[in-house]
C-alpha positions in Angstrom: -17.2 -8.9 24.1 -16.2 -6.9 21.4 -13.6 -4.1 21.1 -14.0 -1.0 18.3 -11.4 1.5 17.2 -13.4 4.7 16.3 -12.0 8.1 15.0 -11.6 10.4 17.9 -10.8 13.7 16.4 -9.4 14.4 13.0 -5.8 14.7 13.1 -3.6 18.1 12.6 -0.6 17.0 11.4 0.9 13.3 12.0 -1.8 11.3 13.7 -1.3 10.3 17.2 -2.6 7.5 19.5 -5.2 10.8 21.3 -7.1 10.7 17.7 -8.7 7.1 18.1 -10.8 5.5 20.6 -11.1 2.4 22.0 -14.9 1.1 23.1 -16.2 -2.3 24.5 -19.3 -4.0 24.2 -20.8 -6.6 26.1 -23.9 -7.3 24.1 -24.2 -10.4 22.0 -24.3 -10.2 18.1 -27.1 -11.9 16.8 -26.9 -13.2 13.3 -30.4 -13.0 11.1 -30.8 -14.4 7.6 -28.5 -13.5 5.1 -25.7 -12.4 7.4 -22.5 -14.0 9.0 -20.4 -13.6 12.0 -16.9 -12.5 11.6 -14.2 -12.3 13.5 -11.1 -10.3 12.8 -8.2 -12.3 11.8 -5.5 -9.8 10.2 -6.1 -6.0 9.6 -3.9 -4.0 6.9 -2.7 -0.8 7.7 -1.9 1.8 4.8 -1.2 4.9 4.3 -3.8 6.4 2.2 -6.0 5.8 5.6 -4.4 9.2 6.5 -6.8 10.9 3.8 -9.8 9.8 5.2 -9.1 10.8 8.9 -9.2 14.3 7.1 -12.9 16.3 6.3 -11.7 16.8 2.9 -12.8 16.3 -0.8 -11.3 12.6 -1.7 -12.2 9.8 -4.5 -13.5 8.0 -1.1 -15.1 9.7 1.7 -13.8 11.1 4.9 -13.8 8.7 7.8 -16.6 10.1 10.1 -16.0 11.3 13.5 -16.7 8.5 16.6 -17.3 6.0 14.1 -15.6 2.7 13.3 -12.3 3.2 11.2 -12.1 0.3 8.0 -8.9 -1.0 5.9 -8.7 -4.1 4.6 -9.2 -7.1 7.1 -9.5 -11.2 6.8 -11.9 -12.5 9.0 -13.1 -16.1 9.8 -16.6 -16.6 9.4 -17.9 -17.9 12.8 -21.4 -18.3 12.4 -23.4 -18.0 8.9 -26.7 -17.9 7.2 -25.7 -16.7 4.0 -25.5 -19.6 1.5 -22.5 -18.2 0.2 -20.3 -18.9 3.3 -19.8 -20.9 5.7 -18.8 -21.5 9.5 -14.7 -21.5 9.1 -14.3 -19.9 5.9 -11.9 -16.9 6.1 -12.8 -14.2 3.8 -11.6 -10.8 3.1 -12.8 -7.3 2.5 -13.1 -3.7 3.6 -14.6 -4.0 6.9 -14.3 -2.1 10.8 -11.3 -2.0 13.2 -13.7 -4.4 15.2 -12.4 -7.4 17.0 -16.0 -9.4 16.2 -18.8 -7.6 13.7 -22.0 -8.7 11.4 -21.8 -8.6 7.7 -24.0 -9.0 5.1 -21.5 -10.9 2.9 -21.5 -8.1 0.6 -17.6 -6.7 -1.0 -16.4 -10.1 0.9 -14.0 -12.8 -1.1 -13.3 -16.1 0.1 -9.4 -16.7 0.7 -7.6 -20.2 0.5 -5.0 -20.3 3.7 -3.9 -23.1 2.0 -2.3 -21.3 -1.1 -0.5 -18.3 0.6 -0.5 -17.0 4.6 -3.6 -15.2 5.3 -2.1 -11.8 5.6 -0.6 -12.4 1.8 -4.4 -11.7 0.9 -3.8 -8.3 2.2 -0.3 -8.0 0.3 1.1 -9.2 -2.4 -2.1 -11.5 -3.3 -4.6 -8.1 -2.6 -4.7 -4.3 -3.1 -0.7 -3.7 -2.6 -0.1 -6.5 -5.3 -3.2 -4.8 -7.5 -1.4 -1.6 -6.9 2.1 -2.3 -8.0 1.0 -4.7 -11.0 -2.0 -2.5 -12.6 0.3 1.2 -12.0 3.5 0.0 -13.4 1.8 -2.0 -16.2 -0.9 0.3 -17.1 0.8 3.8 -17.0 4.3 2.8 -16.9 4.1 0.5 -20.0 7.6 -0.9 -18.9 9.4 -2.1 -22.0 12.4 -4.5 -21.5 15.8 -2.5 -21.0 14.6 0.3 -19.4 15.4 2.0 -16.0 12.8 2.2 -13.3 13.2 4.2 -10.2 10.9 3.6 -7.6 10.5 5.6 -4.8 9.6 4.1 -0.9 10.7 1.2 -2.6 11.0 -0.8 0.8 7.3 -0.5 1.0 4.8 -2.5 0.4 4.0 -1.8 -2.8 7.2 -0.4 -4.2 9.1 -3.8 -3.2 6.7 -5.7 -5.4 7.3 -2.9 -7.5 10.5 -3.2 -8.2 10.3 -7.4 -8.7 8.0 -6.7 -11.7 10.2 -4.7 -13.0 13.3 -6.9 -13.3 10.8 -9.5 -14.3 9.9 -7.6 -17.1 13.6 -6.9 -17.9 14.0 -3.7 -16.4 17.3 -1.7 -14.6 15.5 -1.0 -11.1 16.7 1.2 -8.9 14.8 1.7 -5.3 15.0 4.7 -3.4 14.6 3.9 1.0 15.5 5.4 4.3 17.6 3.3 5.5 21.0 1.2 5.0 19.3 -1.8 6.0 16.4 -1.2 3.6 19.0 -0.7 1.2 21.2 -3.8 1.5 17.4 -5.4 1.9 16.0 -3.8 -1.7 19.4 -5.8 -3.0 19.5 -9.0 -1.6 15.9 -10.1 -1.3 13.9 -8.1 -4.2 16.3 -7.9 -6.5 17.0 -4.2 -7.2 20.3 -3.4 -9.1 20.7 0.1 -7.0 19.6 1.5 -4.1 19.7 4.8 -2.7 19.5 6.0 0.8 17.8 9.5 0.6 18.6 10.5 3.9 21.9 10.3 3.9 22.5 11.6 0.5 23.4 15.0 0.0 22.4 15.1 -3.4 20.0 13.2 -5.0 19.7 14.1 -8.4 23.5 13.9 -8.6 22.7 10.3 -6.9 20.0 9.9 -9.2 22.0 10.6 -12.4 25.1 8.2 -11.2 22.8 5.4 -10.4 20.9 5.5 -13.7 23.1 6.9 -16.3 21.0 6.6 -19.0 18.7 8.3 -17.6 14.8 7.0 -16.2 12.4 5.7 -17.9 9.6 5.2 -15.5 9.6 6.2 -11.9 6.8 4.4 -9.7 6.6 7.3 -7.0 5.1 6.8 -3.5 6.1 9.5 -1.9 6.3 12.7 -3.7 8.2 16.0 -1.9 11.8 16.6 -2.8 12.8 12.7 -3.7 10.6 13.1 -6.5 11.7 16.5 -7.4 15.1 15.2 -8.0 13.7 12.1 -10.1 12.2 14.2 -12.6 15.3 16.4 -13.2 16.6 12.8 -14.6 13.8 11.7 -16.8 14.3 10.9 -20.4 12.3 11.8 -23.2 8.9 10.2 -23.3 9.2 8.8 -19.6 6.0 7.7 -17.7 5.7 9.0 -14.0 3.2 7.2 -12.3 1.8 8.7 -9.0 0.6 5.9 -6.5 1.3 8.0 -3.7 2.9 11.1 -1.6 3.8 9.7 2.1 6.0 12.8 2.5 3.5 15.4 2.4 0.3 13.6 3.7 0.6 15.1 7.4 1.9 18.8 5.9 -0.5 21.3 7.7 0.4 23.5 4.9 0.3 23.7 0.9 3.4 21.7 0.0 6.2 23.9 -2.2 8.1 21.9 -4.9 9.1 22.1 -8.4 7.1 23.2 -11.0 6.9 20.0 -13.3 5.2 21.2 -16.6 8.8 22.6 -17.9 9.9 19.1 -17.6 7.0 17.1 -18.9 6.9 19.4 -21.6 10.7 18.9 -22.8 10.5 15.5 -22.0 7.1 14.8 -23.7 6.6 13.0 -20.4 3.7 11.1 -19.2 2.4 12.0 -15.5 -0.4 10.2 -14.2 -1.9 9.6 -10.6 -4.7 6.6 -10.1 -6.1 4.4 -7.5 -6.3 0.9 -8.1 -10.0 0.6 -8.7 -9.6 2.2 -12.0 -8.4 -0.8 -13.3 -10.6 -3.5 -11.3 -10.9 -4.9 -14.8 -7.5 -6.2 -14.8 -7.5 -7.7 -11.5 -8.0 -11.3 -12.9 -5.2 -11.0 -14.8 -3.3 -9.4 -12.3 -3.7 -11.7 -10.0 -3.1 -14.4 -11.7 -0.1 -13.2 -12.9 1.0 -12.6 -9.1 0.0 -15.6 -8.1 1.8 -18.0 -10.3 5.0 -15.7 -10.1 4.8 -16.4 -6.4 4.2 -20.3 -6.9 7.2 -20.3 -9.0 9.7 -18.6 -6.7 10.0 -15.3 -9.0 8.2 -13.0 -6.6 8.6 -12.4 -2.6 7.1 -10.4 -0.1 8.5 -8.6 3.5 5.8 -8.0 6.1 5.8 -6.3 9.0 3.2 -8.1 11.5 2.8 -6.1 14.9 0.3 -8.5 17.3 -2.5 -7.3 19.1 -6.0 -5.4 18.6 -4.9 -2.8 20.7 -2.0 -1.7 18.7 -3.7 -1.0 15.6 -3.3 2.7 15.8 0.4 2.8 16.7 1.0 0.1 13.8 -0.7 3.0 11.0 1.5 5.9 12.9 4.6 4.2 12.4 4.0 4.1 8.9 5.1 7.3 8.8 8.1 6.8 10.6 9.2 4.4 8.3 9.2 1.5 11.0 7.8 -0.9 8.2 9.7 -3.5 6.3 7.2 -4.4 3.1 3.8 -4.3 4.1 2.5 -3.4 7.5 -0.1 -5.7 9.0 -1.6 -6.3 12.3 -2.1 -9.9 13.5 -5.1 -10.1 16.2 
């Protein structure tokens, strides 16, 4: 038997469980030449998903309507013919919300569960690693003494954020939701300030206390106000590097903010948006780089692992709630 998640209807506003669909099917999977047998292990659930689930322009297309939704999952190979895997391998990739599918081996990359947890390959050892390694090094050309704000810096990527920061001798200062993320950003990741938006009354006064000198780079992830009140605190020649804006993603109108060009302009300030695939020629490095921090005790990670197939959609809505603790992943 295998269960699918499929895209019910396109969301208005923040998703709810009514936009998927849950379907069963009792017919065996046969495996020809050249294909394998997978079954789902550990599916990621991010943010940017949220972008697909809408019919608009993107830099990947729209999810389509009563079809299979994909994130990044790590499988185990049950059955092969491909000579390039074989029966108990655990691989990962960009593949369905499916309990049990057929692939053709192509876009997968064998993982070693004995070098890191599985769902680390999803993390800090996949694309949230990639992100937060390739952003701040490529556009935020960090140089030693610097202050970094980073913003949903409980996430997933802005925790690892903020590690490479103070590993490349940077003031870091993390921006969250909660107390507990606060004290968290602190004593687990190493941040030197932290900053609970929602129960500050002023955060570019905030902003300003916490980073006198003013900021150098901000890694933002969430856009809206919080990074309305960054900017007002750059310094001259700062990089702003736009991973994402979890703030506005379920807006069912045009967002309002501030107009930025005054500030780049004054500041001669770098602003630059990307998704990790520009750089896919730097993922050796990075990855390398990530991995022997890890080994050697200079990098952690927080997950969040929710069990079950079936909770898949609630995991990606709670995103948005804030409910996650470093990277959100679901465990089947």
């Amino acid at each position: 038997m295998t269960k699918t998640i499929l895209l019910k209807n396109r969301p208005e506003g923040k998703p709810t469980t009514n936009d998927f669909e849950f379907v069963t099917d009792d017919s065996e999977l046969t495996v020809n030449k050249g294909e394998l047998l997978l079954e789902t292990a550990y599916v990621s659930v991010d943010p940017y998903l949220r972008g697909r689930m809408s019919d608009a322009k993107s830099y990947v297309p729209p999810f389509e309507l009563n079809k299979a939704i994909q994130s990044g999952v790590i499988a185990k190979v049950i059955s092969s013919k491909n000579d390039n895997f074989n029966e108990g391998d655990y691989v990962s990739g960009m593949l369905d919300w499916k309990t049990k599918q057929i692939s053709s081996g192509d876009g997968l990359n064998k993982v070693d569960p004995s070098k890191a947890p599985l769902s680390a390959y999803l993390g800090i050892l996949g694309m949230t690693g990639l992100t937060a390694y390739c952003g701040l090094t490529e556009i935020g050309k960090p140089k030693e003494g610097e202050t970094l704000v980073v913003s949903g810096a409980a996430g997933a990527v802005g925790s690892v954020v903020g590690q490479i920061g103070k590993l490349l001798g940077l003031k870091v200062i993390g921006i969250a939701g909660t107390d507990e993320k606060i004290e968290l950003l602190k004593s687990k990741f190493g941040f030197d300030e932290g900053i609970n938006y929602k129960t500050t009354d002023n955060m570019k006064e905030a902003i300003a206390k916490a980073a006198p000198n003013g900021v150098d780079v901000y890694f933002d992830n969430v856009g809206g106000s919080i990074s309305d009140a960054v900017l007002m605190n750059i310094n001259q020649f700062a990089r702003i590097v736009v991973c994402g804006a979890i703030s506005v993603y379920n807006s069912t109108e045009l967002p309002k903010g501030l107009s930025v060009q005054p500030l780049l302009v004054k500041n001669s300030a770098l602003m630059q948006g990307f998704i990790v695939s520009n750089y896919s020629d730097k993922f050796p490095e990075a990855i390398d780089k990530l991995a022997t921090w890890l080994g050697d005790d200079k990098l952690t990670y927080s997950e969040t692992i929710v069990e079950g197939f079936n909770n898949l959609p609630q995991a990606f809505i709670d995103l948005f709630d804030g409910k996650n603790k470093g990277k959100m992943v679901v465990k089947i």
